[in-house]
Biopython code that builds the backbone (N, CA, C, O; Angstrom):
import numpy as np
from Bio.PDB.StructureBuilder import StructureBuilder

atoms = [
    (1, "UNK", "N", (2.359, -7.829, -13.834)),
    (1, "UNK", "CA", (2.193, -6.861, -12.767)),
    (1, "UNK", "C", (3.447, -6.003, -12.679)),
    (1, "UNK", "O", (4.612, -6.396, -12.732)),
    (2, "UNK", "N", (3.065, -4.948, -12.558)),
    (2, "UNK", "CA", (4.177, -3.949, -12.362)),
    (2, "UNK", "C", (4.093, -3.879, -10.948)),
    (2, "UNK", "O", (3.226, -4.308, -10.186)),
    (3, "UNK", "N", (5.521, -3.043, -10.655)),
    (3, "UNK", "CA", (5.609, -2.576, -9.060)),
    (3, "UNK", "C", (7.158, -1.570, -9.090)),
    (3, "UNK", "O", (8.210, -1.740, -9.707)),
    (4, "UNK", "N", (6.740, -0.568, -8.194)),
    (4, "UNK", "CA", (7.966, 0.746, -8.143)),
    (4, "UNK", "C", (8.723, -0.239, -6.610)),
    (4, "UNK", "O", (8.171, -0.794, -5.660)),
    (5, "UNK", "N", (9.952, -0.106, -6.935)),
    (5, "UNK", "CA", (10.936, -0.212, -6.605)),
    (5, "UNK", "C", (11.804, 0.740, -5.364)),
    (5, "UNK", "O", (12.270, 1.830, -5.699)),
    (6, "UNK", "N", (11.943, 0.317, -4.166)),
    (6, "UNK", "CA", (12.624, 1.609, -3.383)),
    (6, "UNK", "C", (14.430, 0.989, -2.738)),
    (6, "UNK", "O", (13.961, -0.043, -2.261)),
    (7, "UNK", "N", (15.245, 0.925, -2.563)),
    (7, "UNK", "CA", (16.559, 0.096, -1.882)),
    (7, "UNK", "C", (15.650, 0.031, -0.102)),
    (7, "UNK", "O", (14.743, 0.652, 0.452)),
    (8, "UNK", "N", (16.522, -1.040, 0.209)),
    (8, "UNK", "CA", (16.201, -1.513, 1.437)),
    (8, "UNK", "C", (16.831, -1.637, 2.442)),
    (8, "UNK", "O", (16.688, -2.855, 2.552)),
    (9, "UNK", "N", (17.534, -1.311, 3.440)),
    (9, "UNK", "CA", (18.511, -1.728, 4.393)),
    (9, "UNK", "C", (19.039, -2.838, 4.263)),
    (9, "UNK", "O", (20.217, -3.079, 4.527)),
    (10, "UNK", "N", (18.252, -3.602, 3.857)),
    (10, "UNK", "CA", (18.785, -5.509, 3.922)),
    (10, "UNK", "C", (19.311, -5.385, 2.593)),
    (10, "UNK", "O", (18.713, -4.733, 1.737)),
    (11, "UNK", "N", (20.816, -6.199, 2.287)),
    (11, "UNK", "CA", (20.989, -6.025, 0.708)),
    (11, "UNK", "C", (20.342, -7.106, 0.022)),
    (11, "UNK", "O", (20.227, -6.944, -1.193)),
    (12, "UNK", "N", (19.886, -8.185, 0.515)),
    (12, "UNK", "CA", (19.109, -9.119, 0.274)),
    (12, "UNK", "C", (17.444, -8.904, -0.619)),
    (12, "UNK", "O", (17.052, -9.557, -1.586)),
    (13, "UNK", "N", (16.760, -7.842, 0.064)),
    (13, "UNK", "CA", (15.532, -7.430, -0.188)),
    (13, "UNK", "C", (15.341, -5.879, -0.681)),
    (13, "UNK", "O", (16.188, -4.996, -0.545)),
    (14, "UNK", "N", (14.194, -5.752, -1.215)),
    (14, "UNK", "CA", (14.129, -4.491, -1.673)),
    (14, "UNK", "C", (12.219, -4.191, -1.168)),
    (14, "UNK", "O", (11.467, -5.160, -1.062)),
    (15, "UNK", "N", (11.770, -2.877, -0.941)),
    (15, "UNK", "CA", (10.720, -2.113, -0.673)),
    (15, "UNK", "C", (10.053, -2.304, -2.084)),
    (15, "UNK", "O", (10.791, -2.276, -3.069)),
    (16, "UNK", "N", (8.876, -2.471, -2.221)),
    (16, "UNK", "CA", (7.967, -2.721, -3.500)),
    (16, "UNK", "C", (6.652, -1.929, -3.017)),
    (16, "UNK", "O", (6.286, -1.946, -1.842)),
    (17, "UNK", "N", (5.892, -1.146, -4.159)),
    (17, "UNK", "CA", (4.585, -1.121, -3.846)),
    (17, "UNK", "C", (3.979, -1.293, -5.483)),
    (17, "UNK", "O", (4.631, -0.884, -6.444)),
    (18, "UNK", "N", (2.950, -1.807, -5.590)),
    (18, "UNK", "CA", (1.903, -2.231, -6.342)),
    (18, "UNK", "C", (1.656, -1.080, -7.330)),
    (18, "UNK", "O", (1.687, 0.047, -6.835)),
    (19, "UNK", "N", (1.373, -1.200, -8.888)),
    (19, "UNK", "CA", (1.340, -0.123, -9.508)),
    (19, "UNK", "C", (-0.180, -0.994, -10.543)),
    (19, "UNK", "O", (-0.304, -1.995, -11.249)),
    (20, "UNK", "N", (-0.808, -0.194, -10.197)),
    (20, "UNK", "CA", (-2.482, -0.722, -10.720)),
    (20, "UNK", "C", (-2.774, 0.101, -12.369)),
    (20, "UNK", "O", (-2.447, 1.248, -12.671)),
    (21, "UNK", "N", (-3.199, -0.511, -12.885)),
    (21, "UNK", "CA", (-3.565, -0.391, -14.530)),
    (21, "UNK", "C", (-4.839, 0.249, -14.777)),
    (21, "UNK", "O", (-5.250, 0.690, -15.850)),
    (22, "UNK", "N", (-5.568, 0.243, -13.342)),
    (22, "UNK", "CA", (-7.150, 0.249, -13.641)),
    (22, "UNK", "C", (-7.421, 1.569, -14.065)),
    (22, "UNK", "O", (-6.613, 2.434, -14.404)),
    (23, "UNK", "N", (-8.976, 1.638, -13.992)),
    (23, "UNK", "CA", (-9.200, 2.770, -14.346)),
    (23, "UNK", "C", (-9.308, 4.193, -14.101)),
    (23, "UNK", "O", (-10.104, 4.475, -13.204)),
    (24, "UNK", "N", (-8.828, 4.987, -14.556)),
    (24, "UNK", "CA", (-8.376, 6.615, -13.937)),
    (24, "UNK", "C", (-9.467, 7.652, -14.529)),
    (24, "UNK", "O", (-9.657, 7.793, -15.737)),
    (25, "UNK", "N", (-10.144, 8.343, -13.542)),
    (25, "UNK", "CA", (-11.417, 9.092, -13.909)),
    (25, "UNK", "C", (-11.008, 10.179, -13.685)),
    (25, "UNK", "O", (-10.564, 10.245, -12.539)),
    (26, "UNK", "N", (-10.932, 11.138, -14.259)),
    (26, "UNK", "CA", (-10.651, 12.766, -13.841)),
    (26, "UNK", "C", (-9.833, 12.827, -12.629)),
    (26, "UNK", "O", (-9.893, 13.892, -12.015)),
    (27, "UNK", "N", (-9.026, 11.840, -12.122)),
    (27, "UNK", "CA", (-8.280, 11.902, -10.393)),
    (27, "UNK", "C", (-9.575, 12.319, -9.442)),
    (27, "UNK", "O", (-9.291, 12.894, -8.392)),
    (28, "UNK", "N", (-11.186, 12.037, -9.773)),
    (28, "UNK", "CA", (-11.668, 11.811, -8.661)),
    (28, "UNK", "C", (-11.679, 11.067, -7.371)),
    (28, "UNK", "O", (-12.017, 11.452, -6.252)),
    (29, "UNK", "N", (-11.124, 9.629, -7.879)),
    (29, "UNK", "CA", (-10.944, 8.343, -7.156)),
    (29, "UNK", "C", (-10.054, 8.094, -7.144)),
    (29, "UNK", "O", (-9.794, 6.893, -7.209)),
    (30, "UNK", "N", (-8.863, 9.184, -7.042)),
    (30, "UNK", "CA", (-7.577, 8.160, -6.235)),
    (30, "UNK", "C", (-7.485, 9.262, -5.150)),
    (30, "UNK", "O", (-7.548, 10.489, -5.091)),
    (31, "UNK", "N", (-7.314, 8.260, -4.364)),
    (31, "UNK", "CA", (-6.872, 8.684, -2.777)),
    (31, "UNK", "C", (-5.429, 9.420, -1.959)),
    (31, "UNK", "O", (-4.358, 9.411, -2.565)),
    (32, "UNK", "N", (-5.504, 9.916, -0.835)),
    (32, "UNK", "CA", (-4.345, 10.190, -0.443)),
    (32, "UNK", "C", (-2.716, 9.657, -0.571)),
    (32, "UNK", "O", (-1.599, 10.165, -0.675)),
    (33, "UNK", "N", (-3.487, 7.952, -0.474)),
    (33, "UNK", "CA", (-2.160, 7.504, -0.260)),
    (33, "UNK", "C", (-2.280, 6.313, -1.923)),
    (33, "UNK", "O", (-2.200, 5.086, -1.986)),
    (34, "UNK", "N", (-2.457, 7.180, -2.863)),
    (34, "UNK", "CA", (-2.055, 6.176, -4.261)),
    (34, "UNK", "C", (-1.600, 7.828, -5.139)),
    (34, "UNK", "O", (-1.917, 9.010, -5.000)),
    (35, "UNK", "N", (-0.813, 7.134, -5.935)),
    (35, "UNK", "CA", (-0.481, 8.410, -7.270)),
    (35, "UNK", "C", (-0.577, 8.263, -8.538)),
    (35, "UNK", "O", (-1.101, 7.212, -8.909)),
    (36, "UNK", "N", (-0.180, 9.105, -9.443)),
    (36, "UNK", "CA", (-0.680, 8.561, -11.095)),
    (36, "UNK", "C", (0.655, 8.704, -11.837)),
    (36, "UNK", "O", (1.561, 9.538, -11.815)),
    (37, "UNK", "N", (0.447, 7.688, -12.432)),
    (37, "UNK", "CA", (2.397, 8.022, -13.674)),
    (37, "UNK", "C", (1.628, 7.955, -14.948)),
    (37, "UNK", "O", (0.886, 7.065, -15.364)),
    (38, "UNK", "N", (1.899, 8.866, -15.370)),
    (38, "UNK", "CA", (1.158, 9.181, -16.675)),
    (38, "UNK", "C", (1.948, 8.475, -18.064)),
    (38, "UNK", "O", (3.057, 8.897, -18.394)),
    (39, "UNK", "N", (1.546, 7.819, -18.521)),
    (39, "UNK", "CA", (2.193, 7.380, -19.776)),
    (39, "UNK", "C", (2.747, 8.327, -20.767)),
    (39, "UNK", "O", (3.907, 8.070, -21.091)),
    (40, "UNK", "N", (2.325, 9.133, -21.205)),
    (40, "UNK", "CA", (3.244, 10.100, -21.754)),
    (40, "UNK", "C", (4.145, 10.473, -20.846)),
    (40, "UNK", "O", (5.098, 10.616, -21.612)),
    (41, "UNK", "N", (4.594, 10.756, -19.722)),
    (41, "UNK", "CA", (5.829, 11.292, -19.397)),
    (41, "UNK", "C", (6.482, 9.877, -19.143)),
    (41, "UNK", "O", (7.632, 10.050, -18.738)),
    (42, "UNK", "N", (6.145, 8.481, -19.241)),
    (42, "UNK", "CA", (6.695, 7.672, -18.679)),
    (42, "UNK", "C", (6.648, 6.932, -19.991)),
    (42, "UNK", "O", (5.543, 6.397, -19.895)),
    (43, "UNK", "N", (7.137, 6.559, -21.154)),
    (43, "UNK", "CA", (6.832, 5.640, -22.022)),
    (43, "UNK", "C", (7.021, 3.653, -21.850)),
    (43, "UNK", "O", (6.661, 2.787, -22.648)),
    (44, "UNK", "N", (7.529, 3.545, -20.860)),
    (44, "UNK", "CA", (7.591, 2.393, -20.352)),
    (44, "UNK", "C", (6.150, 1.872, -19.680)),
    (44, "UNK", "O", (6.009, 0.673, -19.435)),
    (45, "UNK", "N", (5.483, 2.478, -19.501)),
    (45, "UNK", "CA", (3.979, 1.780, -19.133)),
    (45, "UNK", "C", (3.051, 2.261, -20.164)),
    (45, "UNK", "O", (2.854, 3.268, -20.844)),
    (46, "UNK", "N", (2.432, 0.756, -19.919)),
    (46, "UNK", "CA", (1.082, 0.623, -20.979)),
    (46, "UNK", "C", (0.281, 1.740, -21.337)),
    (46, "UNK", "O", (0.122, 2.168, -22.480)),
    (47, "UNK", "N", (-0.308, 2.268, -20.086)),
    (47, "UNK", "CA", (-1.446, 3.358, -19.716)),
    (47, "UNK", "C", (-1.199, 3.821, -18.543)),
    (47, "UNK", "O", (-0.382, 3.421, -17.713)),
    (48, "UNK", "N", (-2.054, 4.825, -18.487)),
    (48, "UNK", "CA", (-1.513, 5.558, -17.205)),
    (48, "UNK", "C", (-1.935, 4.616, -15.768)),
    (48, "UNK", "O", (-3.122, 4.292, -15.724)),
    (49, "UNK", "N", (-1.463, 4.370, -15.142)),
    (49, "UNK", "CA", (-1.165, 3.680, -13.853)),
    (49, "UNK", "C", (-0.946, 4.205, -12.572)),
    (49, "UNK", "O", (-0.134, 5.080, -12.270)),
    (50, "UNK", "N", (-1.884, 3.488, -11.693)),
    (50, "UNK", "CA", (-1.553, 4.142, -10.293)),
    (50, "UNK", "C", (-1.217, 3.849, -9.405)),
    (50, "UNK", "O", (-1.952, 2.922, -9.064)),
    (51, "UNK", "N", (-0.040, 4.133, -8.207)),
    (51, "UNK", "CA", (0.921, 3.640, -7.477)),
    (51, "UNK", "C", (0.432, 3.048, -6.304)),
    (51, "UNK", "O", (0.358, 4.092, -5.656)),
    (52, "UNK", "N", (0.113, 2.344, -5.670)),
    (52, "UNK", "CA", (-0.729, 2.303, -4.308)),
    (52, "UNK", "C", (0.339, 2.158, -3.387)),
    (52, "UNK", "O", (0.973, 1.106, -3.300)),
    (53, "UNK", "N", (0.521, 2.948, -2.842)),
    (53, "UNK", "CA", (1.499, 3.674, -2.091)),
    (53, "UNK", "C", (1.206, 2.880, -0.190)),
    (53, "UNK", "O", (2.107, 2.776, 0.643)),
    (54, "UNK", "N", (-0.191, 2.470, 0.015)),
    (54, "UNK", "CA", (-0.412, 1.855, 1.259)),
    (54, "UNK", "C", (0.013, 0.278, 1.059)),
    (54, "UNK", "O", (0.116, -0.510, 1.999)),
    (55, "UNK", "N", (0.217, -0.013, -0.169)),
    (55, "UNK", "CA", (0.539, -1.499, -0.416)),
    (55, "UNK", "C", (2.366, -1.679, -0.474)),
    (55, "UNK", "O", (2.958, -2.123, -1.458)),
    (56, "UNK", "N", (2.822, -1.370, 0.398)),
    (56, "UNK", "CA", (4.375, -1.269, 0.509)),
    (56, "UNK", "C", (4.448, -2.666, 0.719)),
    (56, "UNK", "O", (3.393, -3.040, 1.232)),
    (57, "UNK", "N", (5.321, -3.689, 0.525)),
    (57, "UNK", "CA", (5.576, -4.890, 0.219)),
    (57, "UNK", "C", (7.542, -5.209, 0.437)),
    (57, "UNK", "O", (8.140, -5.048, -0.627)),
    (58, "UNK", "N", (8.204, -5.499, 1.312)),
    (58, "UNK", "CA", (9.219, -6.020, 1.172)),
    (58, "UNK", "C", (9.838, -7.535, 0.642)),
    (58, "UNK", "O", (9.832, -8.370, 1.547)),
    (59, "UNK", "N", (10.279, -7.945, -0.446)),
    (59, "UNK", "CA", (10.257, -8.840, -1.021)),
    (59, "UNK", "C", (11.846, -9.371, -1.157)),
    (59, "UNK", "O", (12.625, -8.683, -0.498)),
    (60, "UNK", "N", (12.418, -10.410, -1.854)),
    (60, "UNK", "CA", (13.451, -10.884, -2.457)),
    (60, "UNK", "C", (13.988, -10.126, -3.250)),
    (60, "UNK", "O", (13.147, -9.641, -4.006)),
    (61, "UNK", "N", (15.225, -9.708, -3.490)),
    (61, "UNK", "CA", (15.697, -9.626, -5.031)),
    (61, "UNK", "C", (15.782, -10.770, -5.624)),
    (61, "UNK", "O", (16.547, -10.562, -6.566)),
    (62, "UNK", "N", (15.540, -11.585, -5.639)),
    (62, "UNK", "CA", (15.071, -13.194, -6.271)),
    (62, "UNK", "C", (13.951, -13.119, -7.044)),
    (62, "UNK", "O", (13.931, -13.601, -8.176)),
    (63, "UNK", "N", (12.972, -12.537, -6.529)),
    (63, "UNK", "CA", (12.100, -12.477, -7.127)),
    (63, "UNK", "C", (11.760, -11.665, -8.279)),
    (63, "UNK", "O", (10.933, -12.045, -9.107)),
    (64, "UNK", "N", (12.487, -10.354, -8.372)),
    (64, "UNK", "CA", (12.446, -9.779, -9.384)),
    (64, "UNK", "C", (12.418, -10.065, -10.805)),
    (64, "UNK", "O", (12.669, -11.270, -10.792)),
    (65, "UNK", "N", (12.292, -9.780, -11.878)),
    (65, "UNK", "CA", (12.266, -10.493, -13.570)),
    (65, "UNK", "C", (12.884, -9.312, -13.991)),
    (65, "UNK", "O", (14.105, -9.456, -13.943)),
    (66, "UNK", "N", (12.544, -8.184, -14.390)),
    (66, "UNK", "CA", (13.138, -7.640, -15.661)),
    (66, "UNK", "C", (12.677, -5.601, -14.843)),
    (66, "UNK", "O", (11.716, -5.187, -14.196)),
    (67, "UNK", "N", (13.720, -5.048, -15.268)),
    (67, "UNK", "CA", (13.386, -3.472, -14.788)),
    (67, "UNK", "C", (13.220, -2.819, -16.288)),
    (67, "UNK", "O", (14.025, -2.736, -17.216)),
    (68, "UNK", "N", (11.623, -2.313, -16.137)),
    (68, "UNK", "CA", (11.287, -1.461, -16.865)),
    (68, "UNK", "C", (11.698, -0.286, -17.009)),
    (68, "UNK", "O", (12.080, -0.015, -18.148)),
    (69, "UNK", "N", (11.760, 0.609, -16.159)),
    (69, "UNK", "CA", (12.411, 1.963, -15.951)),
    (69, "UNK", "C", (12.612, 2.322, -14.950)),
    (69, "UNK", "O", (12.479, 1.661, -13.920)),
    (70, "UNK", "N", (13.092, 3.799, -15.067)),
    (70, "UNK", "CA", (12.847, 4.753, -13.683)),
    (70, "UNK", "C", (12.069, 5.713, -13.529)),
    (70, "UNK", "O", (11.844, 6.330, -14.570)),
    (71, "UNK", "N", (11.543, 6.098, -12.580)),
    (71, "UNK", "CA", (10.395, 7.134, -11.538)),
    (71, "UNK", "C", (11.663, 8.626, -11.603)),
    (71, "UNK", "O", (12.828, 8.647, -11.206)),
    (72, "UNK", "N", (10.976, 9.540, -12.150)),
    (72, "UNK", "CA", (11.884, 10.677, -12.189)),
    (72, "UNK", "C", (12.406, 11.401, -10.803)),
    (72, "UNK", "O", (11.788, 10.805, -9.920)),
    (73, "UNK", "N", (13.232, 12.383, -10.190)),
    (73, "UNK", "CA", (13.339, 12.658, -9.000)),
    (73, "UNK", "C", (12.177, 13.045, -8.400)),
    (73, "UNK", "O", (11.760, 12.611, -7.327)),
    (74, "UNK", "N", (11.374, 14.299, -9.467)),
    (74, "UNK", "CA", (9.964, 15.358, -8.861)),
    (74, "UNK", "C", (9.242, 13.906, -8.583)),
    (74, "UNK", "O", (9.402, 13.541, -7.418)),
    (75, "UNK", "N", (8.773, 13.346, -9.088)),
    (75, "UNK", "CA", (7.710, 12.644, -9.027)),
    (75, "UNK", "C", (8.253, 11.279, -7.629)),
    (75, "UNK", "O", (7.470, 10.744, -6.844)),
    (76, "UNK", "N", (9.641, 11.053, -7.705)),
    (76, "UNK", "CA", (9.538, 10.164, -6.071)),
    (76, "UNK", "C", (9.335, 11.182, -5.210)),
    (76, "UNK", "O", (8.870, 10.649, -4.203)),
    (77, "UNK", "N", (9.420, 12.341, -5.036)),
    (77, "UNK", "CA", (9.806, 12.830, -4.265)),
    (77, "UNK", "C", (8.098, 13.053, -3.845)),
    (77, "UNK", "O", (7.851, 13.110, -2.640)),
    (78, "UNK", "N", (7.489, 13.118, -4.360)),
    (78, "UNK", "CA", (5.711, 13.520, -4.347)),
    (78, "UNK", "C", (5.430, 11.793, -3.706)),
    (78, "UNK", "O", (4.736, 11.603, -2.707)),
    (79, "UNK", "N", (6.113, 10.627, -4.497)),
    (79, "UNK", "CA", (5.436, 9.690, -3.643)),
    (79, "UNK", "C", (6.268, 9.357, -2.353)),
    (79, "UNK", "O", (5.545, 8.619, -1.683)),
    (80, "UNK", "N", (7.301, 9.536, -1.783)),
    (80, "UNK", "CA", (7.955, 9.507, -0.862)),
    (80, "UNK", "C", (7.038, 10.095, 0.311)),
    (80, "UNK", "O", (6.810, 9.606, 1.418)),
    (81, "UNK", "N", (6.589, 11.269, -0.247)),
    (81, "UNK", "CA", (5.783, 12.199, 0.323)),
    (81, "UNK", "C", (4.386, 11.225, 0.865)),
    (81, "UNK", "O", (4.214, 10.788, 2.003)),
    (82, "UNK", "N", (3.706, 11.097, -0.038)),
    (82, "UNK", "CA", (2.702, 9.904, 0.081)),
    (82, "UNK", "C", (2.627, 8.819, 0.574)),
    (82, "UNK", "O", (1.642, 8.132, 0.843)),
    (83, "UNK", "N", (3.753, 8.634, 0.708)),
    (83, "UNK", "CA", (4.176, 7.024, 1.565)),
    (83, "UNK", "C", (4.109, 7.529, 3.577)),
    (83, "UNK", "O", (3.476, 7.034, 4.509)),
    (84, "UNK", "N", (4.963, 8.548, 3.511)),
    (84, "UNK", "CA", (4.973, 9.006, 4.748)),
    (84, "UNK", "C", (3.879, 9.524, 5.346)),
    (84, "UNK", "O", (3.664, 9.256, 6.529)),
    (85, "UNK", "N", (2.940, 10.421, 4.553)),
    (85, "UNK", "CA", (1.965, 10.407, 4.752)),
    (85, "UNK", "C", (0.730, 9.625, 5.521)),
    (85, "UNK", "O", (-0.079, 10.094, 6.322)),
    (86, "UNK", "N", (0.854, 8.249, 5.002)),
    (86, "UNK", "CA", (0.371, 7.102, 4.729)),
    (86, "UNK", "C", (0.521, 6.460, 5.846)),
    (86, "UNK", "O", (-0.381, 5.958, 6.516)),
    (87, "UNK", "N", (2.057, 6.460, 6.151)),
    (87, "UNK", "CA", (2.596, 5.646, 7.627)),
    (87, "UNK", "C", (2.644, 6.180, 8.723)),
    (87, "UNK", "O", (2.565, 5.494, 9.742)),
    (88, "UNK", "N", (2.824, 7.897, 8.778)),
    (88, "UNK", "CA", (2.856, 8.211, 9.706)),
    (88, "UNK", "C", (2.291, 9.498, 10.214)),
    (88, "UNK", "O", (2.392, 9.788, 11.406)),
]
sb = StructureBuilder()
sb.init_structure("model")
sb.init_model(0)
sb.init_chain("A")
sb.init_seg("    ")
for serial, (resi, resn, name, xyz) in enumerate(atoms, 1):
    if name == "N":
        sb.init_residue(resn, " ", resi, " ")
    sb.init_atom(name, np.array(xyz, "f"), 0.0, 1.0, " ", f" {name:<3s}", serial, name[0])
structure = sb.get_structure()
């Protein structure tokens, strides 16, 4: 399972949301609050993948295993967008 990464107030924990593998149809079916990282601009994921942005998750840095990459500025900045969206 993948998951995007945000820093957290606590230095202990970090902000997580869920990054889904499934299947991507013309961007008919993804919603307000999910986004798409396209494998060609991202070569660190399998296939293109989508962020579910309502599944925000605060967790351990304990728990973590291994960092795949990074989320470019344009593109947090679109899900930052989406997150807030989302919450408020």
């Amino acid at each position: 399972m993948q998951i995007l990464i945000a820093c957290s107030p606590n230095p202990g924990t970090v902000l997580v949301a869920p990054v889904s593998s499934g299947k991507i149809r013309n961007n008919k079916h993804i919603l307000r609050c999910q986004y798409i990282l396209y494998k060609n601009k991202y070569p660190f994921l399998a296939k293109d993948c989508v962020i579910k942005c309502d599944q925000i998750r605060c967790i351990s840095v304990c728990r973590l295993l291994d960092k795949c990459g990074y989320v470019n500025s344009d593109d947090w900045k679109k899900i930052s967008s989406r997150i807030k969206s989302t919450f408020f």
